[in-house]
Every structure is written in C-alpha cells, then in structure tokens.
C-alpha positions as a LaTeX table, in Angstrom:
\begin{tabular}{lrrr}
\hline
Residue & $x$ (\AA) & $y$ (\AA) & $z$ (\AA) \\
\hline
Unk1 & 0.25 & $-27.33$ & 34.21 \\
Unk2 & $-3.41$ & $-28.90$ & 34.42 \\
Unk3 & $-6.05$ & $-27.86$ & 31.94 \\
Unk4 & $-8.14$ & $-26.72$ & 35.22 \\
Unk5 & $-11.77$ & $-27.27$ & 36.15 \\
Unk6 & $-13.70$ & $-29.72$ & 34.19 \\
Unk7 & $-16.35$ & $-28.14$ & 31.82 \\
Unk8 & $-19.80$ & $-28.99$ & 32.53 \\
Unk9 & $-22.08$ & $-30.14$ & 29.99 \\
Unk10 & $-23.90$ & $-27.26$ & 28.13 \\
Unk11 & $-27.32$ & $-28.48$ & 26.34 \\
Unk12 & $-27.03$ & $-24.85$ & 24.44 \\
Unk13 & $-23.82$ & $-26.05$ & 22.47 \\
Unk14 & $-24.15$ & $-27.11$ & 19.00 \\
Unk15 & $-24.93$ & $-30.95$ & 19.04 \\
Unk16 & $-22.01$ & $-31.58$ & 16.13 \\
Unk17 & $-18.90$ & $-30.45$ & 18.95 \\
Unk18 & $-17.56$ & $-32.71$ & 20.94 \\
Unk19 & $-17.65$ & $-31.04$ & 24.63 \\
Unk20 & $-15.08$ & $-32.72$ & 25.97 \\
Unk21 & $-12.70$ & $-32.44$ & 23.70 \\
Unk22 & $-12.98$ & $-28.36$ & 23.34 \\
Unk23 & $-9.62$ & $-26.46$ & 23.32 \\
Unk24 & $-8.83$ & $-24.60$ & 25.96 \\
Unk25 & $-9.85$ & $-20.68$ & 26.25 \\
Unk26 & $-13.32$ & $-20.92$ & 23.39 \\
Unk27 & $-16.19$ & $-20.60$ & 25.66 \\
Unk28 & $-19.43$ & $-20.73$ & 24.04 \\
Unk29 & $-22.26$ & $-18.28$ & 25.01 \\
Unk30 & $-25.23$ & $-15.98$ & 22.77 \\
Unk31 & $-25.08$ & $-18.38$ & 19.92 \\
Unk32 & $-21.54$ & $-18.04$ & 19.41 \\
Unk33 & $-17.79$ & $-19.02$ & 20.23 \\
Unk34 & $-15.44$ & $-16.48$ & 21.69 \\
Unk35 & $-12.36$ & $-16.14$ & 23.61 \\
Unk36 & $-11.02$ & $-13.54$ & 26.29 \\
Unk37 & $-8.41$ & $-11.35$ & 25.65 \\
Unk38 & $-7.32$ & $-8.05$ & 27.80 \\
Unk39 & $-8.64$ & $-4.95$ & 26.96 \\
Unk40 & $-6.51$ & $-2.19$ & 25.43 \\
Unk41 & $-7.03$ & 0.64 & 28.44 \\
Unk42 & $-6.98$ & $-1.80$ & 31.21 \\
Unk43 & $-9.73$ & $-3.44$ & 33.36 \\
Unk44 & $-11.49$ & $-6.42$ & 32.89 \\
Unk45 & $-10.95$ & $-8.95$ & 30.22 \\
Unk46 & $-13.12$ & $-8.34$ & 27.05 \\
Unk47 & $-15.12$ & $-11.23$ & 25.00 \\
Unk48 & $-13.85$ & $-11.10$ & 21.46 \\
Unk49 & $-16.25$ & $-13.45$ & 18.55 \\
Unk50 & $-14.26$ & $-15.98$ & 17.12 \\
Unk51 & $-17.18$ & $-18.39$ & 15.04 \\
Unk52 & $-20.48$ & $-19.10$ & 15.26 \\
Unk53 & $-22.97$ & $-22.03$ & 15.27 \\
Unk54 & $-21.76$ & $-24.00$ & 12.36 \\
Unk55 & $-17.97$ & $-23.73$ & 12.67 \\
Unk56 & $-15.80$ & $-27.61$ & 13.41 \\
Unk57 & $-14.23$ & $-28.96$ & 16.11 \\
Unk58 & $-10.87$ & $-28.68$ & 13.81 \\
Unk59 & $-11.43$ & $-25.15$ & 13.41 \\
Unk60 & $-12.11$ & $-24.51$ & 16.94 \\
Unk61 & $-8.57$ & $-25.85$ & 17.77 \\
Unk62 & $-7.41$ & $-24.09$ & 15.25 \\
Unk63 & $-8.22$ & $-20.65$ & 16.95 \\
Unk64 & $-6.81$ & $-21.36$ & 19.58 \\
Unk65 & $-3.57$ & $-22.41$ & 18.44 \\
Unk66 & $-3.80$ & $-19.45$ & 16.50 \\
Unk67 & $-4.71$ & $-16.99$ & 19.79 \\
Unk68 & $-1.96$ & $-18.43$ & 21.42 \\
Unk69 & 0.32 & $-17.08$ & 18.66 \\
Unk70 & 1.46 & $-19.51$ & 15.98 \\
Unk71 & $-0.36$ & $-19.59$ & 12.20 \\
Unk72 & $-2.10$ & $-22.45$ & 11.75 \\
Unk73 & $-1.99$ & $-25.18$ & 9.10 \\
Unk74 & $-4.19$ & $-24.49$ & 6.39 \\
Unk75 & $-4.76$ & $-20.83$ & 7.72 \\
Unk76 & $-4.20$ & $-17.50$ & 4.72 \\
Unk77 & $-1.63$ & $-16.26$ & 6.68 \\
Unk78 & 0.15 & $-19.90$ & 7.17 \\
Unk79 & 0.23 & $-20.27$ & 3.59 \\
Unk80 & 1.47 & $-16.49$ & 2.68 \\
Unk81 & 4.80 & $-17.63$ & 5.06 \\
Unk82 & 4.77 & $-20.92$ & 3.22 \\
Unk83 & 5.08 & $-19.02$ & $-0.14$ \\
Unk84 & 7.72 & $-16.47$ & 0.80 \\
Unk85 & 9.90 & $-19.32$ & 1.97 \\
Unk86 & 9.68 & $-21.24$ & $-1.07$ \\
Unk87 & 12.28 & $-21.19$ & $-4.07$ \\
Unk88 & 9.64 & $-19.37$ & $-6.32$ \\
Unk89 & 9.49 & $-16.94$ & $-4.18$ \\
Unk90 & 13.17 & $-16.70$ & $-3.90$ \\
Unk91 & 13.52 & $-16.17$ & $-7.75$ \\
Unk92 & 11.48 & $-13.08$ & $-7.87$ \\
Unk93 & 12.87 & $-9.66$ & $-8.03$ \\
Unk94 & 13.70 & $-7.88$ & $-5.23$ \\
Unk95 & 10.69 & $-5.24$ & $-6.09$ \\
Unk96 & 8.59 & $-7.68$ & $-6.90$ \\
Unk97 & 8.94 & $-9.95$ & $-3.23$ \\
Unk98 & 8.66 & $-6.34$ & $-2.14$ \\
Unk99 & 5.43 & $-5.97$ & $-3.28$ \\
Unk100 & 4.25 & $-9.44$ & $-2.40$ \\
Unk101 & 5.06 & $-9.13$ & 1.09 \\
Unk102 & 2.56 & $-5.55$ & 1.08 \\
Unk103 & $-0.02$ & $-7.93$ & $-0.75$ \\
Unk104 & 0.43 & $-10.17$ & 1.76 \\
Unk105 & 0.15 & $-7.81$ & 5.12 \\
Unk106 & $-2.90$ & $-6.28$ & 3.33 \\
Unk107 & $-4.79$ & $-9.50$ & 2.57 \\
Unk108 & $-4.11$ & $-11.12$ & 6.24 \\
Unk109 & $-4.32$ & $-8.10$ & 8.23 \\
Unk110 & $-7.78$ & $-7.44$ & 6.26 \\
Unk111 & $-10.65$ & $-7.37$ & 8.81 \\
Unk112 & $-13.87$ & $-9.48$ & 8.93 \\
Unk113 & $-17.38$ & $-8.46$ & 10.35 \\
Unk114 & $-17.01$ & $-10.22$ & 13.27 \\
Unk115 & $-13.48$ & $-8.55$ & 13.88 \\
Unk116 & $-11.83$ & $-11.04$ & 12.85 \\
Unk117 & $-8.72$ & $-11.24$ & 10.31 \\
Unk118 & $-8.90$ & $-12.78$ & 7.38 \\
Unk119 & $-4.97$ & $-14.14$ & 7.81 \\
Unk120 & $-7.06$ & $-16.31$ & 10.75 \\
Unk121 & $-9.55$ & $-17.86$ & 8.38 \\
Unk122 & $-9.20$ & $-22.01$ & 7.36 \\
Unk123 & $-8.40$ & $-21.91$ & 3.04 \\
Unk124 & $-11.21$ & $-24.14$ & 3.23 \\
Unk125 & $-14.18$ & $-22.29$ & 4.54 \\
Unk126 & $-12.82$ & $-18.93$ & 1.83 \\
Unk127 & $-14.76$ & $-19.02$ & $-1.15$ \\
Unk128 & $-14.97$ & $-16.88$ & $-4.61$ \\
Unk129 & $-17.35$ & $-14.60$ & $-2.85$ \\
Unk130 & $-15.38$ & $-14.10$ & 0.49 \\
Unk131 & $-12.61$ & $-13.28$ & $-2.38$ \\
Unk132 & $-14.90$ & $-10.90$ & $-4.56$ \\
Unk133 & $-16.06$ & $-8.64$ & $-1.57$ \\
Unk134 & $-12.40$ & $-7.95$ & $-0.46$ \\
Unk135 & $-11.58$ & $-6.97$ & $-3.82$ \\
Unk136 & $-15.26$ & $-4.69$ & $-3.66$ \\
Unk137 & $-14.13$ & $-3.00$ & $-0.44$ \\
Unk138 & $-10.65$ & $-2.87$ & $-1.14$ \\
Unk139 & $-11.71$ & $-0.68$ & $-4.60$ \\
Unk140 & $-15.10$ & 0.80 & $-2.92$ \\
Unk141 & $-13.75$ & 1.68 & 0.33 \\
Unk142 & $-15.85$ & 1.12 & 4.12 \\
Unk143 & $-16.41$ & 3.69 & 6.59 \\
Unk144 & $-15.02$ & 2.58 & 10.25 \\
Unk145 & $-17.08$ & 0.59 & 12.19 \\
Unk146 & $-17.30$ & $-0.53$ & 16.09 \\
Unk147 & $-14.84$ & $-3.80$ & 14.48 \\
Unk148 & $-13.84$ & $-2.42$ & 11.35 \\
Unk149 & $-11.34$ & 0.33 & 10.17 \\
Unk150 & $-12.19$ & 2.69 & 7.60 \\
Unk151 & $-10.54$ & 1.32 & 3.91 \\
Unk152 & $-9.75$ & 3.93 & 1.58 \\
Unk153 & $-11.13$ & 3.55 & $-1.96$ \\
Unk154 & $-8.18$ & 1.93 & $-3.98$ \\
Unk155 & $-8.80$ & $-0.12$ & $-7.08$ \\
Unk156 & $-5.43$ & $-0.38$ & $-8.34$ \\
Unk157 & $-4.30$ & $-1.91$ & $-5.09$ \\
Unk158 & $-7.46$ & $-4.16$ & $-4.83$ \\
Unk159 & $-6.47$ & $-5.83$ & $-7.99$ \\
Unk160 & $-2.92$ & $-5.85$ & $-7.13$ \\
Unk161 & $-3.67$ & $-7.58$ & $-3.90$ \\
Unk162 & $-6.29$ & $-10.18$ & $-6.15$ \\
Unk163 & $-3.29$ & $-11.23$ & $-8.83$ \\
Unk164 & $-0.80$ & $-11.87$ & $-5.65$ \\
Unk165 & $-3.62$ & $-14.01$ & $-3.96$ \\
Unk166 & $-4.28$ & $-16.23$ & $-7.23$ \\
Unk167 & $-0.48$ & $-17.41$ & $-7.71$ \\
Unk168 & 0.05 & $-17.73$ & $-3.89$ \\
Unk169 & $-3.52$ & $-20.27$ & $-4.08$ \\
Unk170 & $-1.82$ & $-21.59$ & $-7.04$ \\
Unk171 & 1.30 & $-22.27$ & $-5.77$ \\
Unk172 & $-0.77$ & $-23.54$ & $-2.69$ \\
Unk173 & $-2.49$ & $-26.17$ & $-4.48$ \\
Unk174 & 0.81 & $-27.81$ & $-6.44$ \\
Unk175 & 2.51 & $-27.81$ & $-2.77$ \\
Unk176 & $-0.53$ & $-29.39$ & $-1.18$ \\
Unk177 & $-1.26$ & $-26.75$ & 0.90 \\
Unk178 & $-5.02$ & $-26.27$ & $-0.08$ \\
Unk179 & $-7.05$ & $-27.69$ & $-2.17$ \\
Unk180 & $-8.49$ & $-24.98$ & $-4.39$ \\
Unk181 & $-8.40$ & $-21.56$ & $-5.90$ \\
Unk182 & $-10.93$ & $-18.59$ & $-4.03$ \\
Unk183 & $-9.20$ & $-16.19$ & $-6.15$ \\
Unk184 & $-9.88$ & $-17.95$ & $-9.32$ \\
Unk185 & $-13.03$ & $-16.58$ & $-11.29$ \\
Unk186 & $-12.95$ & $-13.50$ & $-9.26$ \\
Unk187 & $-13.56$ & $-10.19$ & $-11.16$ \\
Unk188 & $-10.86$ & $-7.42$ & $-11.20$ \\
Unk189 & $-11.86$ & $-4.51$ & $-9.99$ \\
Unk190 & $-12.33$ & $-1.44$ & $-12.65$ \\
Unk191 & $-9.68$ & 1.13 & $-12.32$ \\
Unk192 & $-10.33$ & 5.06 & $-12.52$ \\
Unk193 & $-9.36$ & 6.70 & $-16.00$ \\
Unk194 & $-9.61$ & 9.69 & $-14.12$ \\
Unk195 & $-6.08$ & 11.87 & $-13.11$ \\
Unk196 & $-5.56$ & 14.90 & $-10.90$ \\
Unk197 & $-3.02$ & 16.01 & $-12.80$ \\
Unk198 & $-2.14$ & 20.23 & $-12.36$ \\
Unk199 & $-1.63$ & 22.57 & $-15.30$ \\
Unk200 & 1.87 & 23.85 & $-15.38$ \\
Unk201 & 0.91 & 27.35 & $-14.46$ \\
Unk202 & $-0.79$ & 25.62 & $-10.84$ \\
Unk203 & 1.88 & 23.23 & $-10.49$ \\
Unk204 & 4.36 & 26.13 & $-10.59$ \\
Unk205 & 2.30 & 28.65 & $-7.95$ \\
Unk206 & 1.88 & 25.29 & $-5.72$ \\
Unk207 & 5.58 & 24.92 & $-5.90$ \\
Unk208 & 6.59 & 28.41 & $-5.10$ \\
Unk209 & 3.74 & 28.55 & $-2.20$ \\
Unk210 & 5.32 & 25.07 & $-1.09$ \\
Unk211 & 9.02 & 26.94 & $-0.56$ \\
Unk212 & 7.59 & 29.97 & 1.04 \\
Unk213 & 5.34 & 28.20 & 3.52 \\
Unk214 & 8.35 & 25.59 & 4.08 \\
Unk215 & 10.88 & 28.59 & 4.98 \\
Unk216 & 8.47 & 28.98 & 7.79 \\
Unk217 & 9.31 & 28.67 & 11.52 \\
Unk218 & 7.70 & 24.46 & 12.44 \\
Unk219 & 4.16 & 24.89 & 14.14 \\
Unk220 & 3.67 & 28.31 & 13.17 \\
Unk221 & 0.48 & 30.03 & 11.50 \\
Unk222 & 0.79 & 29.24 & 7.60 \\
Unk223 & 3.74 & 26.90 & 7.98 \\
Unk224 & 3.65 & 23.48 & 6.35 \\
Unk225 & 6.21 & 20.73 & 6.36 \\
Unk226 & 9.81 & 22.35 & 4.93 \\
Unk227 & 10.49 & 18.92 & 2.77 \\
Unk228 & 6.92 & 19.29 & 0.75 \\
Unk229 & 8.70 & 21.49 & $-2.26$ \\
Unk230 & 11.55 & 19.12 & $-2.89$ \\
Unk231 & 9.68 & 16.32 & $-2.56$ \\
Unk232 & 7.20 & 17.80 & $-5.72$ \\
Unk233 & 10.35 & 18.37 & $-7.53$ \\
Unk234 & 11.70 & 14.99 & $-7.56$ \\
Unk235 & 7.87 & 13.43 & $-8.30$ \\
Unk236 & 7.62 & 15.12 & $-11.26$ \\
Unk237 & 11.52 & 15.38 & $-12.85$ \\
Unk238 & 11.92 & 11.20 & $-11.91$ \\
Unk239 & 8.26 & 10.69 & $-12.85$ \\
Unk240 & 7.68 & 8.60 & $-9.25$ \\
Unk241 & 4.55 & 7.97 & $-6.93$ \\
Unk242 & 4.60 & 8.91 & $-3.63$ \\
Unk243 & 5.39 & 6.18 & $-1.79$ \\
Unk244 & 8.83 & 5.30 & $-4.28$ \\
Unk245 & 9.59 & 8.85 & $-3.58$ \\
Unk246 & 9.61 & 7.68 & 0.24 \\
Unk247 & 11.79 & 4.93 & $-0.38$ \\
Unk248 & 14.76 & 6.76 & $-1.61$ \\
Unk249 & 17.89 & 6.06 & $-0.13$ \\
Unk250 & 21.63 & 7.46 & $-1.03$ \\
Unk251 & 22.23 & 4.19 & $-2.92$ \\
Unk252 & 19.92 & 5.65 & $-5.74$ \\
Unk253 & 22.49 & 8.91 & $-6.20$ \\
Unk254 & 24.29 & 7.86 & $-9.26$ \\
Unk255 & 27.12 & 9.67 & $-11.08$ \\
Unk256 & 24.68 & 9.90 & $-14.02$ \\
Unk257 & 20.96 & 10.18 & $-12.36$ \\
Unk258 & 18.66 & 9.26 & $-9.74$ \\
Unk259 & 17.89 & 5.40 & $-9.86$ \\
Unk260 & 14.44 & 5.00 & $-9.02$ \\
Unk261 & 12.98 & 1.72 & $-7.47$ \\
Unk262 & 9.46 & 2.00 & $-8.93$ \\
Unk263 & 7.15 & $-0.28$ & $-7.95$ \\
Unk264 & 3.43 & $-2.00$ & $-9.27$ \\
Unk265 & 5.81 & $-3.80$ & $-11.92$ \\
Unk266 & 7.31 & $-1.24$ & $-13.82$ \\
Unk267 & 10.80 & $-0.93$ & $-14.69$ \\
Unk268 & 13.58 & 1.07 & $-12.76$ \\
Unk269 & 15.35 & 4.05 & $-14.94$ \\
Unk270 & 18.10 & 6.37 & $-14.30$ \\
Unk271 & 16.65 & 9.99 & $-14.77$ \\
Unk272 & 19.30 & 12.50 & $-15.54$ \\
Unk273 & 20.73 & 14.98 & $-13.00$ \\
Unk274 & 19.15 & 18.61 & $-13.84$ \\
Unk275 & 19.20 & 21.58 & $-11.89$ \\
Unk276 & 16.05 & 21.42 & $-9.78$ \\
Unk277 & 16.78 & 17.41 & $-8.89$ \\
Unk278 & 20.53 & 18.43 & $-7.93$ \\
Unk279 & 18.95 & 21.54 & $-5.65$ \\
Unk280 & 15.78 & 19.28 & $-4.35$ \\
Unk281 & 18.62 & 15.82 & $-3.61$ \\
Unk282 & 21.20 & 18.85 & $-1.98$ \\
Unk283 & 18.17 & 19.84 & 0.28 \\
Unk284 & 16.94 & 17.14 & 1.29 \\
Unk285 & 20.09 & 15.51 & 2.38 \\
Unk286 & 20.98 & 18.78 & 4.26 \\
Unk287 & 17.22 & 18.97 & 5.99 \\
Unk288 & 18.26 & 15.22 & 7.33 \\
Unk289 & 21.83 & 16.19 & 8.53 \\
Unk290 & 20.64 & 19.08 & 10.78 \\
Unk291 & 17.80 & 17.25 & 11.90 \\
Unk292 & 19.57 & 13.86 & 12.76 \\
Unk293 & 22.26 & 15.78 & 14.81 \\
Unk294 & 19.80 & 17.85 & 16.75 \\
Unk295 & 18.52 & 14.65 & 17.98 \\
Unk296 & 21.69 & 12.80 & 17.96 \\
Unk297 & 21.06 & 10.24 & 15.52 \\
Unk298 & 23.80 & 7.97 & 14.38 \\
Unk299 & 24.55 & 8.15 & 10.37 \\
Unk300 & 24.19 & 4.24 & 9.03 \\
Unk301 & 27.30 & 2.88 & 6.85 \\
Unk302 & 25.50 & 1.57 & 4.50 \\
Unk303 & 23.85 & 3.56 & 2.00 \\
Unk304 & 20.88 & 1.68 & 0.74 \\
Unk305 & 19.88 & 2.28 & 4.77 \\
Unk306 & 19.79 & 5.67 & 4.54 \\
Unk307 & 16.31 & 7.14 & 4.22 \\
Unk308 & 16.88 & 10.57 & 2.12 \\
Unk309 & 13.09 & 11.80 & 3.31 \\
Unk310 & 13.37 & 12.26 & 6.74 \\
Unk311 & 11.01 & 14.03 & 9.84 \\
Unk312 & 11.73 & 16.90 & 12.14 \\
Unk313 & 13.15 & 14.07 & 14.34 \\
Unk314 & 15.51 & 12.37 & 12.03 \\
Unk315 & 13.72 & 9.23 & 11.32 \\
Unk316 & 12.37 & 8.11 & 8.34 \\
Unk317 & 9.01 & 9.96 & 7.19 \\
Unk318 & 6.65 & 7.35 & 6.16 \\
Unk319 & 4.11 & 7.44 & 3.49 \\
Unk320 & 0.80 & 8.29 & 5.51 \\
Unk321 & 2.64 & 10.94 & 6.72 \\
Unk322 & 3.83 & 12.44 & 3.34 \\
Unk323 & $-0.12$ & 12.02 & 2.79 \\
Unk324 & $-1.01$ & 13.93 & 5.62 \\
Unk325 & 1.03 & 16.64 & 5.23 \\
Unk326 & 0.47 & 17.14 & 1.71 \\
Unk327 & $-3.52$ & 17.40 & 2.51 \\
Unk328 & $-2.81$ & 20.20 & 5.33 \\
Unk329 & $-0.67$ & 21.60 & 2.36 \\
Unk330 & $-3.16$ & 21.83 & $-0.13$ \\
Unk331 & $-6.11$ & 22.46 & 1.90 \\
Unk332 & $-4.44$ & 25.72 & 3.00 \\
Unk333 & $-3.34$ & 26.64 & $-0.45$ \\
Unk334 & $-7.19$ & 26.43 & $-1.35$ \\
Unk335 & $-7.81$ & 28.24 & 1.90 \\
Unk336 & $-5.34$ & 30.89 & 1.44 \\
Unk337 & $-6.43$ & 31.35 & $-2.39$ \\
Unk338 & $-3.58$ & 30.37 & $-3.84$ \\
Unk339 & $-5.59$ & 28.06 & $-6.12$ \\
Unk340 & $-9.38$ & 26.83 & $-6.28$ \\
Unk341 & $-10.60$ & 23.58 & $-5.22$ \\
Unk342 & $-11.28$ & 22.74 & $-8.73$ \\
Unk343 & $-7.31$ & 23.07 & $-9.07$ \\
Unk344 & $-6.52$ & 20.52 & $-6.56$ \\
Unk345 & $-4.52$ & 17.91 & $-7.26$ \\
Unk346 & $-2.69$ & 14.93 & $-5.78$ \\
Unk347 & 1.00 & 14.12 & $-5.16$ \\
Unk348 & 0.27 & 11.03 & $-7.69$ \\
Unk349 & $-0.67$ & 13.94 & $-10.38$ \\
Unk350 & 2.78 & 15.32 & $-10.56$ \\
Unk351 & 3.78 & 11.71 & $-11.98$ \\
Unk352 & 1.10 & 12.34 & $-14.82$ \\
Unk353 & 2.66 & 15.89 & $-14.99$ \\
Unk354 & 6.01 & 14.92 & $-15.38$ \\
Unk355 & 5.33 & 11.69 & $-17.98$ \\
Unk356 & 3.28 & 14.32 & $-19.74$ \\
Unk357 & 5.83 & 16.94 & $-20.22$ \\
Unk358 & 8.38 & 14.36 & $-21.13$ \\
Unk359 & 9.67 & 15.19 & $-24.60$ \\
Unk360 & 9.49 & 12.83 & $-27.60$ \\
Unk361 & 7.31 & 10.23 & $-28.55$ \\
Unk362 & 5.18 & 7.63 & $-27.37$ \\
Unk363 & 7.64 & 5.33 & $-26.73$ \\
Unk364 & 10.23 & 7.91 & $-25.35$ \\
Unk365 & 7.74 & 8.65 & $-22.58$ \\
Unk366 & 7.23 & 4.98 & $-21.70$ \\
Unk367 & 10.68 & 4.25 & $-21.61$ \\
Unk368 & 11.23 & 7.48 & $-19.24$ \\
Unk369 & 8.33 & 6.11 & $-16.94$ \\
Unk370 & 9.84 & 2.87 & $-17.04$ \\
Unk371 & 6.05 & 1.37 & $-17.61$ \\
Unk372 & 5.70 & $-2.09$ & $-18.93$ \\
Unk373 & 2.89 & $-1.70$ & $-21.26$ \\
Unk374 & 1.85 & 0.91 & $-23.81$ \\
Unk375 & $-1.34$ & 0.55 & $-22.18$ \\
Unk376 & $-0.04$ & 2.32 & $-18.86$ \\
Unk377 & 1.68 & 5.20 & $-20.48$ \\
Unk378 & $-1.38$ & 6.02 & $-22.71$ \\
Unk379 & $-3.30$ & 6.82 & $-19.02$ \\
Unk380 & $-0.39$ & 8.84 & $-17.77$ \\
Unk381 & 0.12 & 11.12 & $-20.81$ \\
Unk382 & $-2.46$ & 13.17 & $-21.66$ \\
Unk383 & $-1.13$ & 15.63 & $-24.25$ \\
Unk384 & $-2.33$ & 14.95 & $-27.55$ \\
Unk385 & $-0.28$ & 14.75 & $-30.77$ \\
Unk386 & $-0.12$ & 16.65 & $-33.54$ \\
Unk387 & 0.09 & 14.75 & $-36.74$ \\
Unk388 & 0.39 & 15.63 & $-40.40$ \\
Unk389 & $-3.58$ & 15.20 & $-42.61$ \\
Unk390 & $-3.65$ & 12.40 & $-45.12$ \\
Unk391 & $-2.01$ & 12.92 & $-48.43$ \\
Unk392 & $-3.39$ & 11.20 & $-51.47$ \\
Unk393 & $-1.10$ & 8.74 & $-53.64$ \\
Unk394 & $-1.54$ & 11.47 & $-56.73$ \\
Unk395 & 0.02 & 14.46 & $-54.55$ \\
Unk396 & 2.82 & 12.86 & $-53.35$ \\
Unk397 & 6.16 & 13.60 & $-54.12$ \\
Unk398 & 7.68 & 10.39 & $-56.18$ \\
\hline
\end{tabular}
C-alpha cells in the first residue's frame, strides 16, 4: 500500500527535521508533533501530543513505530521486556519477578504532562530529574488532571518502584541496551513512621459490627460486603497486607497452617491453624462455592488457581475492590457510631495489630512476620518492653 499524498513543505517545521523523510501519521501543527487516534465515545478522530519543538528525527520514527503497536528499541518499556526475558531475571524468586513485573506496569504505564507514558519515552532523553519527580509523585500523590490520573500518596511503593528501575538500568547498561543510569543518584523517598493500627477493644467492636452488617441481605440499608469479617481475621492471625490476603489460593491450606506469599521482600511463614483462621478459611471457601454455582462457574483443578476471596459473582475480588469496600465499611461504622473517626484505621493496621500481639520477643515477632530486617519489625510492633532496672556488681548474687 502507498504512503499516500506527498507532504508539502511546511516553513513552520523545525529547521533540524528532515520533511521528507517524516514517518507516517506525526503531523506537525501549534508548535508541536501529534498523531490521530479515535476517540473513546465515537466521532471524529482526536489530536493526541506526542513531542515538541526539539524532539529528533529518530525519535519521531520511533513514535510511530511505537503507535502502531510494537516497543521500540531503546524505549523504558522495550528494556523492562528485555530484562524479564533475560537469565537474571529467570533466577529470581517467584515473589520477587512478581513484584518486578508490578514495578514494571507502574513505571511504564506512569503518565507524562503531555499524556504521554513514560514506557514510550527514548532511555536517552530520561534523566535523574525525570527519575526524581516520579519517585516525588509516586510518594506525594497528584490530583487528576484533563491528561493525568489521580496517584495516591505511596512512599513505600515509590521507592520500591526506584530500586527495581536502578538494577533494570543496570542490567541495561552491561547488555548494551542504554548507556546510563537515570535512577542512579536519585533520592529515596521518606517513608511514614506513622501506623493506623486499632486498639484491641476497636478492633474487636469493628469485627463484631463487620459479621452483623455482613449477615445482611446484598444492597440493603446498613449492609456491607459479607467477606469483610473473615478477611480482618486472617490479616491479623497470618500478620498479611491486604493485597497478599487477596492472593490466597487453596494451595496455601497446609496440614499445619496457612502459607502466606508475602510480598515487598519478606519471607513466607506457615502460621498455625487456630480457631478463628479455621472458621474465617471454612467461610470463605463456602461464600465462593454458593456464589460460583449461582452463576455457574466451573471449579479449576488446580489449586494454586483457585482464588479463596471471591465477589458476589464468583470471580476473583481484586484489591481496589477490597479497598473500596472496606472504606464504605468503615465510613459507616463512624457514621453509625460504632467508633469515632479518631478510631479509624486501615486494613494494613490489623498487620501492625497482629505483629504486635504476637507473643515473645523481638525476634519471635520478626520471625512470625517473616520480615527481613530488624529494622521492619521495630515499625510494626509497637508494644513496649518491660525490662528488669540495672543492678550494681556489689548486689549481685555471686
């Protein structure tokens, strides 16, 4: 098929680009380059900014090839598939290539001013700065804009995202993939001290109001989600974050525990079956069997497949979900009075909860969070020990 009509000269182009040899599908026009693309609700084709004034040739082609659907050489989000197919990748941990392939959506699905993503962008033109305002907005948060979704404030997962981004640019550089480092020299972003973590006595009323409300008829006055209590019970008795409670599957029902699959590098454990995680497990996989035949869902063989949290439809209930319905949850607890807003916590909080209400020592209470550091488990429990007063050299017992 031809290329179609010729392009006629435009005086207003930069005088660096070569007009005759622009790729198909860039027009130029208001001091910048763009590209149509249909709109979303129909109608006629919408003008979306691709570069401005200074961009190359190279780059130009570049976008294109990358409209038409294939990463480009040299692009973020050409290197991040580079990486997962190489052998280092292939000798992580299954968590950990997990975790990288989450660092990797967020980084290259991450959007730009101009609406662009910065998966699209050349290595070349990404500098520290570029790298040290995604970490600031990725920890600070943005309000939606006309181009730009709202980010919530996260600096955990801001500095997660930075450490994946400096070995991938590593790795990048000894496979002559890029040339240099962005990530390298960029500050981490400072994590919260703070916790929402519930007394006991709140934790408990939240609990019981979490049953009551569940027992509830689906879309009725007062009613919240019927999953919400068992889902508190297993955050707090396996010590897990939302999102790893989310990821349980049959596979982690062991004859001894509950196998978690915790994530942000710490270590998996097998917590003990008690009686609230045998009646919360029982539940739960009960709530999915009536659910899943009402809508005639087939059961999966295997049993890492099978999702334990589930929907009112039978399909797996994701994590901005669990969000969601644990903020309708809470904010009609507070609305209800069945606790303040000063007693408001989060779903995280029952992880500081249970790591604080684990028995023993220091190091008993890492090992039952399965944290890699001493470091971590010193901002998870927050009871303080009791310890005997000093004892001269004169009084003691020989």
């Amino acid at each position: 098929m031809g290329r179609g009509r010729k392009r006629k000269f435009n005086p207003a182009i930069p005088a660096h680009i070569d007009q005759a040899a622009l790729p198909k599908g860039i027009y130029w026009e208001d001091n910048r380059w763009y590209l149509l693309e249909a709109h979303p609700e129909g109608g006629r084709p919408r003008k979306r900014t691709v570069a401005h004034a200074d961009i190359r040739l190279s780059e130009l082609h570049s976008i294109a090839e990358a409209a038409a659907g294939n990463e480009v050489r040299g692009t973020l989000a050409y290197l991040t598939e580079r990486f997962e197919e190489s052998t280092e990748f292939a000798e992580l941990s299954k968590d950990t290539q997990r975790d990288y392939r989450w660092c990797a959506g967020t980084a290259t699905a991450y959007v730009l001013k101009d609406g662009s993503m910065l998966g699209k962008m050349q290595i070349a033109r990404i500098n520290v700065p570029a790298m040290q305002r995604l970490v600031e907005t990725l920890a600070g948060g943005r309000p939606a804009t006309k181009l730009q979704p709202a980010i919530e404030p996260r600096p955990s997962k801001a500095n997660h995202v930075l450490r994946y981004l400096r070995r991938t640019f590593g790795w990048g550089i000894r496979m002559g993939l890029c040339e240099h480092n962005p990530a390298k020299g960029v500050r981490q972003a400072k994590e919260r001290g703070e916790h929402n973590m519930p007394e006991s006595e709140v934790f408990a009323t939240v609990l019981t109001f979490a049953l009551e409300r569940g027992s509830l008829k689906a879309h009725t006055r007062g009613s919240v989600p019927p999953y919400l209590h068992a889902v508190m019970l297993l955050a707090y008795n396996v010590r897990l974050r939302g999102i790893e409670v989310t990821d349980l599957t049959d596979a982690h029902a062991e004859a001894d525990g509950i196998r978690s699959s915790r994530r942000k590098g710490s270590r998996d454990t097998i917590t003990a079956w008690n009686d609230d995680l045998r009646q919360a497990w029982a539940w739960l996989a009960a709530y999915r069997q009536r659910t899943m035949n009402a809508h005639g869902r087939p059961v999966l063989m295997k049993a890492e497949r099978r999702q334990l949290l589930v929907n009112q439809s039978g399909t797996p209930l994701s994590k901005s979900a669990l969000d969601s319905a644990w903020q309708r949850m809470i904010m009609l607890a507070i609305k209800d009075g069945v606790i303040t807003a000063a007693q408001r916590f989060s779903l995280h909080g029952l992880k500081h909860r249970g790591i604080t209400d684990t028995a023993g020592t220091r190091a008993d209470k890492q090992e039952a969070a399965g944290h890699a550091t001493q470091q971590m488990t010193n901002r998870y429990a927050h009871d303080i020990p009791i310890v005997k007063a000093p004892q001269p050299p004169s009084q003691r017992r020989k």
